[in-house]
N, C-alpha and C positions, 0 to 999 in steps of 0.2 A: 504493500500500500504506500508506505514512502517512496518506493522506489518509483513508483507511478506518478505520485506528485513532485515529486523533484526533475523526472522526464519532464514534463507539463511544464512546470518555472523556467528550465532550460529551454525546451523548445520558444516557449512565448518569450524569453531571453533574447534568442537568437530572432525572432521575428524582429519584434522590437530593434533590435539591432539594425537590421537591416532594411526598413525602415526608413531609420535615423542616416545612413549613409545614402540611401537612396532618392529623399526625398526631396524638393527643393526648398530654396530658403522659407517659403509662404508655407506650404506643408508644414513643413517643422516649428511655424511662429504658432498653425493653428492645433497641434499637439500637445501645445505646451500650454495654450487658452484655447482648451476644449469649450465651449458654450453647454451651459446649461438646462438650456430651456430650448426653445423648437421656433418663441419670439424671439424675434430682432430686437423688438422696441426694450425688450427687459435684459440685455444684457449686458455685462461692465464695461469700462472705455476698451479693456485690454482684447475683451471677447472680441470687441465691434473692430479693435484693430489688428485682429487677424482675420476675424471671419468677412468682411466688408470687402478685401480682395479674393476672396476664395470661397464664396457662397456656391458657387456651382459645384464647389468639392465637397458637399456636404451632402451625401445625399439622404441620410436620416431626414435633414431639413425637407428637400427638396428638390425634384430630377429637375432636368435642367432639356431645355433643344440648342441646337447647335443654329447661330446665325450666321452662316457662310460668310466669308468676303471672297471677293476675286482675286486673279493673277495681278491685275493691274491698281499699282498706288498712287491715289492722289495727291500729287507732292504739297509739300510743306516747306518751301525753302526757308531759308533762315533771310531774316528783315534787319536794317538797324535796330541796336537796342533801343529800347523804346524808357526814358527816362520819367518812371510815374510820378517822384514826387513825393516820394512816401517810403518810407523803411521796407521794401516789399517782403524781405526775411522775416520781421516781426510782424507783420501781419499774418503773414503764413503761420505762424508759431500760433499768433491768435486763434485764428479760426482751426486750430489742428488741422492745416490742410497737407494732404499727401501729394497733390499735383495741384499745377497753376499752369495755364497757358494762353496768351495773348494772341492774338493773328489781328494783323490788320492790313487790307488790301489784300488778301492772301497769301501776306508774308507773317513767321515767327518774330515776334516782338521782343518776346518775354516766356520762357519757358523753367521750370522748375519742378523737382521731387522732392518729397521727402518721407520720412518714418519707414524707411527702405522698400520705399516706391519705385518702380522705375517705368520708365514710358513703354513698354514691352509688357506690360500687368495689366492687369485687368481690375476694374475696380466696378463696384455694383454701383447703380444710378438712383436707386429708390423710386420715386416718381416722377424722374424726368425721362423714364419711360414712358407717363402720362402723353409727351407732346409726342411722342413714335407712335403713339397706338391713335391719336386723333389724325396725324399725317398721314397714316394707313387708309384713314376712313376716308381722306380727300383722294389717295390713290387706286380704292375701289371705285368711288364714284368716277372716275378720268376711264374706269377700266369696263364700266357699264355693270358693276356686280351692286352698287348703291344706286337706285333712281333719285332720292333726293333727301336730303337730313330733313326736308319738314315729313318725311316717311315715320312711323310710327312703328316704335322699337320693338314691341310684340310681335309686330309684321315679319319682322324677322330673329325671334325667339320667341317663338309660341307659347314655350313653358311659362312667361310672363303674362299670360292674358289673363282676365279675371283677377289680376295682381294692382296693385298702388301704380304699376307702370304701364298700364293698358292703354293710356291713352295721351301717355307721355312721345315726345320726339325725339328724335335722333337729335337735331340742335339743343334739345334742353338738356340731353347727358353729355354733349358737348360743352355746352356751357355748366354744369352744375345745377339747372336749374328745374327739377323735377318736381319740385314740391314732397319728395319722398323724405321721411325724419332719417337722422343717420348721426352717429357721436363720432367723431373723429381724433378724439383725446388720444394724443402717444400716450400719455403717464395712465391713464383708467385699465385697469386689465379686464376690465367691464367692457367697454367700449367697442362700440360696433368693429372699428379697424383693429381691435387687437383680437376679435374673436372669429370673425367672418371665412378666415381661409383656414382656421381649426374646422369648423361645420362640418357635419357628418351630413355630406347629401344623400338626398332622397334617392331612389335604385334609377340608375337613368337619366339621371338628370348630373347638368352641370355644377358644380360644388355654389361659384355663384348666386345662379341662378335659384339655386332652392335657398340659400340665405336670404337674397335681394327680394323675391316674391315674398314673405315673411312680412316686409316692413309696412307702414302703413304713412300714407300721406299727410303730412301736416300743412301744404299749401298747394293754392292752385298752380298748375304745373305752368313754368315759364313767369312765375312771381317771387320766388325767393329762392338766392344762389346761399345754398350751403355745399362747402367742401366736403366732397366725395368718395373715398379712392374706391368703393365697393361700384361705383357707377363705371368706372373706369375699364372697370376687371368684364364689365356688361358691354360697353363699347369693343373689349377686344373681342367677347364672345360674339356679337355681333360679327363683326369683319369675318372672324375666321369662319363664320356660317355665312355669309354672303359670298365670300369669294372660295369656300371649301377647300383654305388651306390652311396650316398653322400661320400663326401672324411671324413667329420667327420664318418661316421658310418666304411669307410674303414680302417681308421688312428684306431679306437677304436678296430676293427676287427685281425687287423696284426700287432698292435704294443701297444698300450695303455691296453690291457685289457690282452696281455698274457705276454707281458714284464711284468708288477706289478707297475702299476702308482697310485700312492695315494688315487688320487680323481680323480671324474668327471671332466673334462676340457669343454670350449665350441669355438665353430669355429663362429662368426661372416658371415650374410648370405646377401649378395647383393641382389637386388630390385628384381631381377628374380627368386632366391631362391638357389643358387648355391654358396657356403663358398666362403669366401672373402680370395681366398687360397694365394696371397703374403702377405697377416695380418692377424692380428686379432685373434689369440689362446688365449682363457684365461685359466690360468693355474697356478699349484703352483711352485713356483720358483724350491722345491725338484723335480718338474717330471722333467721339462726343463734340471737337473742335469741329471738325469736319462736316459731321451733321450740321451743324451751323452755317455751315459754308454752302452746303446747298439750300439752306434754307435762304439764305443771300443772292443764289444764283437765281433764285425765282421755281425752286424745284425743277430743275431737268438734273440726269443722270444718264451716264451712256449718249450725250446727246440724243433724250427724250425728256416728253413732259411728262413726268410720273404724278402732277398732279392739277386738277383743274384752274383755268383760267379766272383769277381773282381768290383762288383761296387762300393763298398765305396773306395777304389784306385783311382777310376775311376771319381768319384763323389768330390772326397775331394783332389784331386789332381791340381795345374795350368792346364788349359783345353786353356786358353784365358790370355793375358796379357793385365793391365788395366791402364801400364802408371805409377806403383808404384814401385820404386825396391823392391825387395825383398817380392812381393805380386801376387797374380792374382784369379783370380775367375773360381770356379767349376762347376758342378750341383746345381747351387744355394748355394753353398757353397763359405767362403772369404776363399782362402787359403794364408799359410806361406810356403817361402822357406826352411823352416829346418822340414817342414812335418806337425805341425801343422794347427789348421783350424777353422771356425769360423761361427756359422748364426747369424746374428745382425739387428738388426731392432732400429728405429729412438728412438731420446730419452732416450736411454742407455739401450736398451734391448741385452745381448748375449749370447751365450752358445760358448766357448773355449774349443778345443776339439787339446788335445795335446798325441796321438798314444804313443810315443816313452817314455814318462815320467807317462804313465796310470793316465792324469791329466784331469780334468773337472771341468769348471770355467764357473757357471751360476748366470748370475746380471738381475734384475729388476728396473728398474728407473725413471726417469721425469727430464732429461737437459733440460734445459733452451733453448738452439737452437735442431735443431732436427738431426743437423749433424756438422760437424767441419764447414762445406763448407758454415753454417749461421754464422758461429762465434765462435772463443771458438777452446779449443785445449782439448777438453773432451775427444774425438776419439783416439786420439795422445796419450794421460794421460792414457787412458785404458789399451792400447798395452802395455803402458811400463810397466804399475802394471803386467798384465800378466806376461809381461819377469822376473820381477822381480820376481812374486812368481816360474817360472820354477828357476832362478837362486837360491831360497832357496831350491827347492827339489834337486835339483843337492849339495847342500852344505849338503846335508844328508850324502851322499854315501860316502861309503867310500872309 
């Protein structure tokens, strides 16, 4: 009997071992801060700073699809340095950010890692996969699988009919504005977004989709924008039931692989098998720039329009007011008053996407709260670096 359990120590020894030699540096950071829990939102800074670049390696969490890129990259040359004006090291420190990268005119301005980041990683997006999965929705309509966002979302998810969403639009889960109740507290382990992708769905049905039917309306649909990300996760089940693909294999189809995305990305996949489309993209912080970059180009990739004539106006414009001056929200898009715009996700994930200045500002990160609204004026700090680096490219000109 010893002799069996001492076999057993050694063997698991020797795994172990090998392992440790084998593994790469991100493997080995998240062995060492195993995660506890199966939530994101409740884990320690240490958990979130190993698992946040390696969430697709988890698959206890969560299986993951793979989003192809092509043979061909879209370059990134390098730009003069671009002088912000600002300790940009100590900022970085502030917002515990792991990557920082500048583009402007389609040249590198300003590029940075850190907390042994590096541009070849992959780091998770949260929900600034929100603005991928509403892009998607303007890239079915371009493709004829959407006839129009005033279409009625049950139209194309049945299992919602007879639900709070029955006669809700495809514009109002774009915009947030469905009248449906929903608690979106990181800190609540109550709260609708900390329990909706635990859901034991119903036989046949989408994990979503049986949570979201559940809920019950508290206003008239297209009267009060409350943030969503369960609406979000309905918008991608939507797509991939209109055009009857995965959204990763669609996102890789019409934009990742003929835009010129670096590397493979991967889409995080809820208990049913459908992308966890308001989170969850792993990806290298330069695609995230990228992404930007075609949103600048007016959407064409491969030399095509991947997406209708007027929708990034349309998408990236105030659609809905959220109660912030000088703010409001689009297609899943934050927008600015002076035209600017923004997909950001918890913890310091965003891409800044500035039209009028051909500026693209995309960070990777792990704050310590996962929104101002826990603490912290991280959110706040951000905006103003933003402003300030637009006020250094305005101090170019002459």
């Amino acid at each position: 009997m010893k002799k069996g359990i001492l076999s057993i120590i050694v063997l698991l020894a020797i795994a172990c071992g090998v392992f440790w030699v084998t593994a790469d540096q991100d493997m080995r950071r998240l062995a060492l801060n195993l995660p506890t829990s199966t939530n994101v939102l409740f884990w320690s800074d240490d958990q979130r700073d190993a698992g946040f670049r390696a969430l697709d390696r988890l698959p206890v969490l969560s299986d993951s699809r793979v989003i192809e890129a092509g043979d061909n990259v879209y370059p990134l040359p390098n730009g003069a340095p671009l002088d912000v004006g600002v300790d940009v090291d100590a900022y970085m420190d502030s917002q515990r950010a792991a990557a920082l990268i500048i583009v402007h005119n389609g040249k590198v301005r300003f590029e940075k890692y850190a907390m042994d980041f590096g541009p070849d990683g992959r780091w998770t997006s949260f929900s600034v996969a929100k603005s991928f999965t509403s892009t998607l929705v303007g890239a079915a309509i371009q493709d004829g699988y959407i006839k129009s966002i005033d279409d009625m979302v049950s139209d194309y998810i049945p299992d919602l009919k007879g639900s709070a969403y029955d006669n809700v639009t495809i514009a109002q889960l774009l915009t947030m504005t469905s009248g449906v109740a929903w608690n979106e507290d990181y800190a609540d382990p109550n709260s609708d977004v900390a329990r909706f992708n635990s859901h034991t769905a119903e036989p046949g049905m989408d994990v979503t989709v049986s949570y979201m039917r559940q809920l019950q309306a508290e206003a008239e649909p297209g009267t009060k924008w409350v943030y969503k990300t369960g609406e979000t996760n309905l918008i991608g089940v939507l797509a991939s039931s209109a055009t009857n693909k995965p959204l990763a294999e669609y996102l890789s189809e019409k934009i990742w692989k003929p835009f010129g995305m670096q590397q493979d990305a991967t889409w995080l996949l809820g208990s049913t098998g459908h992308e966890i489309s308001g989170c969850c993209v792993q990806a290298a912080t330069r695609d995230y720039a990228r992404f930007g970059l075609f949103m600048l180009g007016g959407g064409i990739a491969g030399g095509k329009q991947v997406l209708p004539e007027g929708w990034i106006t349309e998408a990236t414009h105030k659609q809905v007011d959220i109660g912030v001056p000088g703010r409001g929200y689009g297609y899943q898009w934050w927008t600015l008053d002076d035209g600017a715009y923004m997909a950001q996700g918890i913890f310091g994930q965003s891409i800044f996407i500035d039209p009028n200045r051909q500026l693209v500002i995309a960070a990777n990160g792990n704050w310590p709260q996962a929104t101002d609204r826990q603490g912290g004026t991280l959110g706040k700090d951000r905006l103003a670096f933003y402003r300030q680096v637009q006020q250094a490219i305005d101090a170019e000109q002459p």
